[in-house]
C-alpha positions as a printed Julia matrix, in Angstrom:
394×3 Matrix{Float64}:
  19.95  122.97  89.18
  22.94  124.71  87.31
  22.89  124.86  83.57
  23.42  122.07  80.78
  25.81  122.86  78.98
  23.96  121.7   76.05
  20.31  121.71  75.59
  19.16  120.17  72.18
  15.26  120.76  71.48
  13.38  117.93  69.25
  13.57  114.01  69.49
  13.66  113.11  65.75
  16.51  111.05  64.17
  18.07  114.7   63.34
  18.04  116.33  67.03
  18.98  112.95  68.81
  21.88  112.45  66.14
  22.95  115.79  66.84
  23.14  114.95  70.84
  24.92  111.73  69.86
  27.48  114.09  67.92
  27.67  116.57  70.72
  28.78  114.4   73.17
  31.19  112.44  70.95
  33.02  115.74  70.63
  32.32  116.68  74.19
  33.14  113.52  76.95
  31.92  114.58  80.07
  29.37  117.54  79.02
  25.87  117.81  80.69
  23.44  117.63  77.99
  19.64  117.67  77.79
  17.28  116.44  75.12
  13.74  117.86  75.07
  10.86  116.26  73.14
   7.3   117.46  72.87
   6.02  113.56  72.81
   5.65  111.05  74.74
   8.26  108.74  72.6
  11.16  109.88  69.88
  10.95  109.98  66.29
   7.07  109.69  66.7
   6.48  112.49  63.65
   8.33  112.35  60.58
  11.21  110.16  61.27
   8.57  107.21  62.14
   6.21  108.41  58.94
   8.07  108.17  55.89
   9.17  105.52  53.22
  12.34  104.28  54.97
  14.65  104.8   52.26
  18.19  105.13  52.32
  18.72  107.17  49.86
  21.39  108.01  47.55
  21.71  112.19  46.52
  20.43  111.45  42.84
  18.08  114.35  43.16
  20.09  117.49  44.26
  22.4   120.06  42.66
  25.37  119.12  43.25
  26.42  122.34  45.25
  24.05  121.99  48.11
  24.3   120.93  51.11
  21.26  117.9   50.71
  23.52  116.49  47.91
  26.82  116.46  49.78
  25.38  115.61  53.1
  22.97  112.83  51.63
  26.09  110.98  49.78
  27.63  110.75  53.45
  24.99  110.19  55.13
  24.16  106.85  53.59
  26.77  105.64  53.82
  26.8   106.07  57.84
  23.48  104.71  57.83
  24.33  101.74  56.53
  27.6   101.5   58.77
  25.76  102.3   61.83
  23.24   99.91  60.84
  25.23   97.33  60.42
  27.04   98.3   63.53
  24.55   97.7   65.62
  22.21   94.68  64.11
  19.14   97.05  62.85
  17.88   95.66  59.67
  18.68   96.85  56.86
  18.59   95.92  52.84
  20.25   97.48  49.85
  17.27   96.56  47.41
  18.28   99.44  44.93
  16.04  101.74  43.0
  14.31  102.12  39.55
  13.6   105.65  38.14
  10.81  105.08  35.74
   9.89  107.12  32.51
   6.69  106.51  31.43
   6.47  108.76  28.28
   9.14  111.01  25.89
   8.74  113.7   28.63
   9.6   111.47  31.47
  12.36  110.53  29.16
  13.93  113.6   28.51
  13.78  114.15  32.16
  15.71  111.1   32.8
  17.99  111.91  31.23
  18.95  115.25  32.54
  19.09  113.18  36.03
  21.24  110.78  34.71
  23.73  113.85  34.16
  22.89  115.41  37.91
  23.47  112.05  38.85
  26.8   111.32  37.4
  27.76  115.34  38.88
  26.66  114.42  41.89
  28.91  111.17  41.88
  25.81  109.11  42.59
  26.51  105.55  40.57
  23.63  104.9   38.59
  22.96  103.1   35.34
  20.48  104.18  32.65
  18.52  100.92  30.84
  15.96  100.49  28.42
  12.83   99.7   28.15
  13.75   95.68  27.86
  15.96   95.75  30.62
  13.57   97.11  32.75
  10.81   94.44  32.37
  13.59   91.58  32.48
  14.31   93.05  36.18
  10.81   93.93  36.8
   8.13   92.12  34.68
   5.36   93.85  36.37
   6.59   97.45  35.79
   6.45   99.56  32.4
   8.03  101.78  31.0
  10.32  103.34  28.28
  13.36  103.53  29.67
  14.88  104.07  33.54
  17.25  104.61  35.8
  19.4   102.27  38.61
  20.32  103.59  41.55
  22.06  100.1   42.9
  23.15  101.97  46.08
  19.66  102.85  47.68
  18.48  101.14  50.57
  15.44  100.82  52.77
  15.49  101.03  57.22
  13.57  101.4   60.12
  14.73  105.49  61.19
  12.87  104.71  63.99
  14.79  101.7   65.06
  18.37  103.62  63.9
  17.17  106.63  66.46
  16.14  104.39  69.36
  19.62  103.27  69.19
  21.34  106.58  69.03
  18.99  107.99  72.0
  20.6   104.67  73.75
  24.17  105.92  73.29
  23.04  109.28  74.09
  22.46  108.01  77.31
  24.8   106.18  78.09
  27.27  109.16  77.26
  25.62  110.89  80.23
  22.83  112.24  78.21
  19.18  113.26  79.62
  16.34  112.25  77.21
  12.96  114.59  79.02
   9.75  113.16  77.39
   6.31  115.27  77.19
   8.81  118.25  77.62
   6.86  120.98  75.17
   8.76  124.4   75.2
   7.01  127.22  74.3
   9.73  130.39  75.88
  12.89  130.95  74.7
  15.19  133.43  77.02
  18.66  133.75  75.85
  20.84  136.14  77.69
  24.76  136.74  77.38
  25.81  133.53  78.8
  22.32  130.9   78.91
  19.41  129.8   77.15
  16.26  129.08  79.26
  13.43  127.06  77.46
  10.62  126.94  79.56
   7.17  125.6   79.04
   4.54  124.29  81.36
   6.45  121.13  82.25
   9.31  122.88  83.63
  12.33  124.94  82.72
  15.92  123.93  81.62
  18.95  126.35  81.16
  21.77  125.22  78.97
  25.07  127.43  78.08
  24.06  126.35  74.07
  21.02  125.8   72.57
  20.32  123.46  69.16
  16.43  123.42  68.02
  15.71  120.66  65.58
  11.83  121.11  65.75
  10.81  119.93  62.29
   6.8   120.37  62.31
   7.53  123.49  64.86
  10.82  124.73  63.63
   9.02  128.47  62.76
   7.62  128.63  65.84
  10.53  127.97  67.76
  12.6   130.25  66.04
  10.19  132.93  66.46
  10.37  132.38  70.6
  14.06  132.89  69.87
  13.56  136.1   68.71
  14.94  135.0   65.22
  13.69  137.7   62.56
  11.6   134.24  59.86
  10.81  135.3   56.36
   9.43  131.66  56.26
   6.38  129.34  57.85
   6.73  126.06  58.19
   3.61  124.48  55.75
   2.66  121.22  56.66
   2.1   118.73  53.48
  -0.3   115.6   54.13
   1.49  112.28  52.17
  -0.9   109.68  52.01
   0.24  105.9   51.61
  -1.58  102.71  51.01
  -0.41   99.44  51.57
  -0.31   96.37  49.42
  -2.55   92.88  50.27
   0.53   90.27  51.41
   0.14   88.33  48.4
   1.41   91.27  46.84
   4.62   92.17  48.65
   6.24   90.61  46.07
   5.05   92.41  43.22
   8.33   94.3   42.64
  11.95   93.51  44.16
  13.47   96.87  44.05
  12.03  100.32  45.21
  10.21  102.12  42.2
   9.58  106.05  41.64
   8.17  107.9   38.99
  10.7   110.82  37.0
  10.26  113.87  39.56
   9.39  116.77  37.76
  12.01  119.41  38.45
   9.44  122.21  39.11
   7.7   120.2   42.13
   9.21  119.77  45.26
   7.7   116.04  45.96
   9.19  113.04  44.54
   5.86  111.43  43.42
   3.99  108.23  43.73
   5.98  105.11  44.1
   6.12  101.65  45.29
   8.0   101.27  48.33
   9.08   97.46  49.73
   9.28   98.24  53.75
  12.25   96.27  56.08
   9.24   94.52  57.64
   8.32   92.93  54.62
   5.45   94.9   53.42
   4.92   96.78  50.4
   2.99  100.7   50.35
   2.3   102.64  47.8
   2.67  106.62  48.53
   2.91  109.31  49.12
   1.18  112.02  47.54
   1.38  115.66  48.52
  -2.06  117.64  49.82
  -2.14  120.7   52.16
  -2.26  119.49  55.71
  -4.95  121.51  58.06
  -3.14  120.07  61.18
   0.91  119.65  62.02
   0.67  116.88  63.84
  -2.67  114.99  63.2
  -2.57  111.91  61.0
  -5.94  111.05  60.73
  -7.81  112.31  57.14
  -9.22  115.16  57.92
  -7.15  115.81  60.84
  -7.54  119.94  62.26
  -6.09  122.45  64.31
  -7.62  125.63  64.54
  -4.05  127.31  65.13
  -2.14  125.46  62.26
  -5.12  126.03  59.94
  -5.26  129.56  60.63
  -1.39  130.2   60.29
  -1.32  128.38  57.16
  -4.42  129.8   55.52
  -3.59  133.68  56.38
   0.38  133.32  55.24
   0.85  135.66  51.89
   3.47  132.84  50.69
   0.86  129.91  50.55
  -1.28  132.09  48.72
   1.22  132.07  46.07
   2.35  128.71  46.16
  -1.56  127.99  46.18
  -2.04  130.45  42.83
   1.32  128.79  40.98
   0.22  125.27  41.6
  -3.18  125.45  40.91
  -3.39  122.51  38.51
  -0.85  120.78  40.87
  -3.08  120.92  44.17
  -6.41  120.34  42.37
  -5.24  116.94  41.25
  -3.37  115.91  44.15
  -6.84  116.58  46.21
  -9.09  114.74  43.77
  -6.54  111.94  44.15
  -6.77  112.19  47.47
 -10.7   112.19  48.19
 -11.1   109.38  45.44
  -8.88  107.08  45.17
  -8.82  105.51  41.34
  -7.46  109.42  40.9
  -4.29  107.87  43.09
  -4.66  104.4   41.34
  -4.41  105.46  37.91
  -0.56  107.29  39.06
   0.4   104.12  40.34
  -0.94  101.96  36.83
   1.36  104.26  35.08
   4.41  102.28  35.61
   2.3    99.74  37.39
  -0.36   98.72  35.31
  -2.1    95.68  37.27
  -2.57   97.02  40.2
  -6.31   97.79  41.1
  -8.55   99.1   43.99
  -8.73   96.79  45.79
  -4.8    96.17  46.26
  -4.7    99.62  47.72
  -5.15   98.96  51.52
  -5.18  102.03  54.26
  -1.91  103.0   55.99
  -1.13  105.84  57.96
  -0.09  109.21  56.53
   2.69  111.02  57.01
   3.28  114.97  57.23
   6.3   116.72  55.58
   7.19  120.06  57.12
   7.84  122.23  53.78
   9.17  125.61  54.84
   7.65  128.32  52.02
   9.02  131.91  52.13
   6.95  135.01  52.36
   7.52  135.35  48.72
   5.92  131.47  47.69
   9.44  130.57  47.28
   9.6   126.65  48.52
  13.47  126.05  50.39
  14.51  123.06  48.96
  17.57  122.7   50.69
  18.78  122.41  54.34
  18.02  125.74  56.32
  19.72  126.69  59.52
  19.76  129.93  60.97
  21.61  131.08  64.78
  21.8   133.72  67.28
  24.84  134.23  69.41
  24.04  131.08  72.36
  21.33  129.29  70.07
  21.33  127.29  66.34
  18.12  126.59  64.94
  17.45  123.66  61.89
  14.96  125.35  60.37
  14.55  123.11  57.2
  15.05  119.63  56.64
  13.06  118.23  54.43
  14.27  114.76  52.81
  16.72  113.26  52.97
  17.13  114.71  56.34
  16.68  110.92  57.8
  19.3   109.16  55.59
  21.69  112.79  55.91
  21.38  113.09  59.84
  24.48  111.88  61.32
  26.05  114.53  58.42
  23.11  117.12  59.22
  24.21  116.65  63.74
  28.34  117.19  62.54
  27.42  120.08  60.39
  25.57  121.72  63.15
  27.9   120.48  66.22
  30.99  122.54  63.87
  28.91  126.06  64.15
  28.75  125.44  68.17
């Protein structure tokens, strides 16, 4: 057949928002959406906390803090919009010591930069709202919500469609062949040919840019986050989502207690080196995604800077009163037995040559293609944002 105009590679919330945008700004255009799986949003858009969340985190001059702002907002809109559950529970920041405290406050200022509305409370106030969490002081972020991103993508791949998009399942691409006027991504499913190209590949974003021809200075390093569930008689426990104070030199949020939009409660996630990209199952290998991540100069030095770091996240990982005691720290009564399996999820962390981790959104192009090469969270709650951002460079 004659070429797509568009062809957008990857059927997370991020690459079919972006064919939602792309049509909205071009009626009439022949598009094509290409997805490795046999579903959308099976990877990390259907394994993560669900939160909606609010830009608390970021400097204020990146693109995660101004796109995460907007982007909740939409989510909730769209939401809303089209009768997918949804619940603005808010969120408690927890310090648990004088260190904790001291970086709460600093986040209350990012915050307030950041124009994030957030309220800082004592240690009273806290266990008035939350009798069963401790702590010396925190911070509420009354904005934050919690979703289903794989409910809010379903619904945008149904639009999608219904613009005249073409949703190809089990499609993986492994060639890309751009010449002065066409893309070609082939693989051994078939081939499609589109005028522009837009490659939101998350787990496989290096790889794909390296079939483009793209000169990477990066790897994509896959990060196992382990959850556990609550008993039911627990899913009340807390009313509002709780987190630990990040600590500014780690790239991972922490341990926290999560209430789901189904009704149940998880615990999660921690952060150990994943041996597989796509494999949720403990233990879960690939010889290929082993071997790329073992032999990359730039793990080895986020490996020797984090050596403290990794050691503990493993040993909380193989045993699990390690993971426990993180959670007693705001949330003393919990004990072993409340912590109930779930499945993981995998974060796709792009690390430069040089161990440097990219924290912030990372998109690269060549003249017919743009690639997403980093979208770590909040890329769910920031993806309507993340698709208009991208659909402006085409």
């Amino acid at each position: 057949m004659s070429a797509y105009d568009f062809c957008v590679i990857g059927g997370g919330i991020v690459g079919v928002a972006t064919a939602h945008r792309i049509l909205a700004r071009h009626p009439g255009a022949s598009l094509v959406l290409l997805e490795k799986a046999q579903a959308l949003g099976t990877h990390q858009t259907g394994h993560n906390s669900g939160v909606i969340h609010s830009g608390i985190y970021y400097p204020p001059d990146s693109l995660k803090a101004a796109l995460c702002r907007r982007g909740a907002q939409w989510t909730k809109d769209f939401a809303a919009a089209h009768d997918i559950p949804y619940q603005v529970c808010g969120k408690l920041l927890v310090a648990t010591d004088d260190v904790e405290y001291r970086r709460m406050l600093a986040l209350h200022e990012r915050s307030v930069a950041n124009g994030v509305d957030v309220e800082l409370i004592d240690a009273a106030e806290l266990a008035r709202r939350e009798p069963r969490v401790t702590g010396v002081g925190a911070l509420f972020v009354p904005s934050t919500g919690i979703i289903d991103y794989a409910g809010v993508t379903a619904a945008l791949a149904a639009q999608v469609r219904a613009a005249g998009g073409r949703l190809v399942l089990g499609a993986e691409i492994t060639t890309l062949t751009e010449s002065a006027d066409a893309v070609t991504a082939a693989g051994s499913t078939g081939s499609w040919t589109a005028r522009r190209l837009v490659v939101c590949a998350g787990l496989q974003a290096d790889r794909m840019a390296r079939a483009a021809g793209l000169r990477t200075d990066f790897r994509i390093v896959p990060f196992r986050g382990e959850y556990y569930q609550l008993p039911p008689n627990r899913a009340g426990l807390v009313r509002t989502l709780i987190y630990p104070i990040p600590d500014p030199d780690l790239p991972f949020l922490g341990v926290h207690l999560s209430p789901m939009i189904d009704g149940t409660l998880t615990v999660g996630p921690n952060a150990v080196l994943g041996l597989a990209r796509e494999e949720y199952r403990k233990g879960g290998f690939d010889a290929r995604d082993a071997r790329e991540v073992l032999g990359y100069p730039g793990f080895h030095r986020v490996a020797l800077t984090n050596v403290r770091t990794g050691i503990r996240e493993l040993r909380n990982s193989l045993f699990k009163r390690g993971y426990l005691a993180q959670c007693r720290r705001y949330c003393p009564e919990l004990t072993i037995a409340d912590l109930l399996p779930r499945e993981a999820g995998i974060r796709a962390q792009a690390v430069l040559r040089d161990g440097t981790l990219v924290h912030d959104f990372l998109i690269e192009r060549t003249d017919r293609s743009i690639h997403l090469l980093n979208a770590p969270s909040p890329a769910a709650t920031s993806a309507m944002p993340i698709a208009e951002y991208i659909v402006d460079q085409l």
